[in-house]
C-alpha positions in Angstrom: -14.9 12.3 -16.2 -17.9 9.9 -17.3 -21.7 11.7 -18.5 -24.8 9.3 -18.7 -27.9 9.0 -20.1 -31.0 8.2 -19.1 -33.1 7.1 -21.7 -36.8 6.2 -20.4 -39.6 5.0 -22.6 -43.7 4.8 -22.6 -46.3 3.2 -24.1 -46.0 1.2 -27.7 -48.1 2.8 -30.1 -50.9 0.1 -31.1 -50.1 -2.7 -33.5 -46.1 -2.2 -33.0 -45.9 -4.5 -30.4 -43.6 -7.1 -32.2 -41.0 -4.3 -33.4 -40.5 -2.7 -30.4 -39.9 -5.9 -28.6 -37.4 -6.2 -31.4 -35.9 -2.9 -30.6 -35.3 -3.6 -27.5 -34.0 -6.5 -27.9 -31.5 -5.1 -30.2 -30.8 -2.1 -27.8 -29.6 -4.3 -25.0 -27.3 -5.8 -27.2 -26.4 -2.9 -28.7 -25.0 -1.5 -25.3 -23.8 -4.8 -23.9 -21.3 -4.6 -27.2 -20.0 -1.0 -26.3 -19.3 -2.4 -23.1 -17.6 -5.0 -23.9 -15.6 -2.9 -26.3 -14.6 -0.3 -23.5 -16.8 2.2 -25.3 -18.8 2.4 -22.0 -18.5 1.4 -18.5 -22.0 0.9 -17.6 -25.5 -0.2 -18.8 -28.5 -1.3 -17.5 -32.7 -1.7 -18.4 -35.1 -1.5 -16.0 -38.7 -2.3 -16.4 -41.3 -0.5 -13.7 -43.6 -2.3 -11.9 -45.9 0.7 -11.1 -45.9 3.6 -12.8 -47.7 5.9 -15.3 -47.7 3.1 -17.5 -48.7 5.5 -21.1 -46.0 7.8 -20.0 -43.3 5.5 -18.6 -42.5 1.4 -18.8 -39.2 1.4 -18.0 -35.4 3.0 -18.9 -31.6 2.6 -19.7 -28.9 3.6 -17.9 -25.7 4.3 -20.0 -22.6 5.7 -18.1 -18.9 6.5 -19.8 -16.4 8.7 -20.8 -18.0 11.7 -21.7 -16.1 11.8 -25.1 -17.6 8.5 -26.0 -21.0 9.6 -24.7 -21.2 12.2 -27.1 -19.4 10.0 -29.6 -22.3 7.2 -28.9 -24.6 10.2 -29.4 -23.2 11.2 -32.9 -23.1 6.9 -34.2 -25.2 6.1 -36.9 -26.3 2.7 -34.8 -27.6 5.3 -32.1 -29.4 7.6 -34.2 -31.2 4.8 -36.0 -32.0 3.5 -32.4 -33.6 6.8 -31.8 -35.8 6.9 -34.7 -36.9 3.6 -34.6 -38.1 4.1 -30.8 -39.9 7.4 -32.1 -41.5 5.8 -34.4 -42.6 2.7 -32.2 -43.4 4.5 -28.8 -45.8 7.1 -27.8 -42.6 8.4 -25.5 -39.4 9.0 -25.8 -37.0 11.0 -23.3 -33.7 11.3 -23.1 -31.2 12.8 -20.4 -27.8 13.9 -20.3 -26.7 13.1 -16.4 -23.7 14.2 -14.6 -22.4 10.9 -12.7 -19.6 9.7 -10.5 -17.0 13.0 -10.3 -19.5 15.0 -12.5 -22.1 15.3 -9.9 -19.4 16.6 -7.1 -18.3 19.2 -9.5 -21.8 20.3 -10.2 -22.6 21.0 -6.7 -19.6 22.8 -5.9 -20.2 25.2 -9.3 -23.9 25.4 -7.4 -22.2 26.5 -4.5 -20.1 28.7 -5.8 -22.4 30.9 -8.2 -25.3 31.0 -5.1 -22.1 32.6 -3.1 -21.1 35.7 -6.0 -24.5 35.9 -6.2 -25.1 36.6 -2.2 -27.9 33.8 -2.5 
């Protein structure tokens, strides 16, 4: 079964500009390697257009095996990548997503807890 993550981003703090364009730079890369590894199956940025520009700019979409998602999760490379965005943004979330099969069995736990519940 493959897990995601969404991992969305705001505003760069003042004066960290340059860095964070860095980091970004090395993200992409970063994630285009564990693809091309087999580490992951999916990856993509996207930038917005519109949005609440000091609370969102834009995300990544990672998708794999869930083992290697929470592998990824535990790296060294990822942490870093964590802590340099924390230090360089104003926001920083990141999601755990069920995807592909994941999301089917999700809804069908859903249903069955609302049924032994009489919901």
């Amino acid at each position: 079964m493959d897990a995601g993550l969404l991992i969305r981003w705001g505003q760069i703090l003042p004066g960290r500009e340059d860095q964070a364009l860095t980091l970004f730079d090395e993200s992409v890369n970063y994630f285009l390697s564990l693809i091309e590894s087999g580490r992951i199956t999916a990856f993509e940025p996207f930038l917005f257009t519109i949005s609440d520009f000091e609370e969102e700019q834009g995300f990544f979409i990672v998708k794999g095996p869930v083992a290697e998602i929470f592998s990824l999760m535990d790296s060294d490379e990822y942490k870093t990548f964590v802590t340099k965005a924390n230090l360089l943004l104003q926001h920083l979330q990141i999601n755990m997503l069920n995807v592909g099969d994941g999301v089917t069995a999700q809804l069908e736990r859903y249903t069955k807890v609302r049924t032994e519940l009489h919901i």
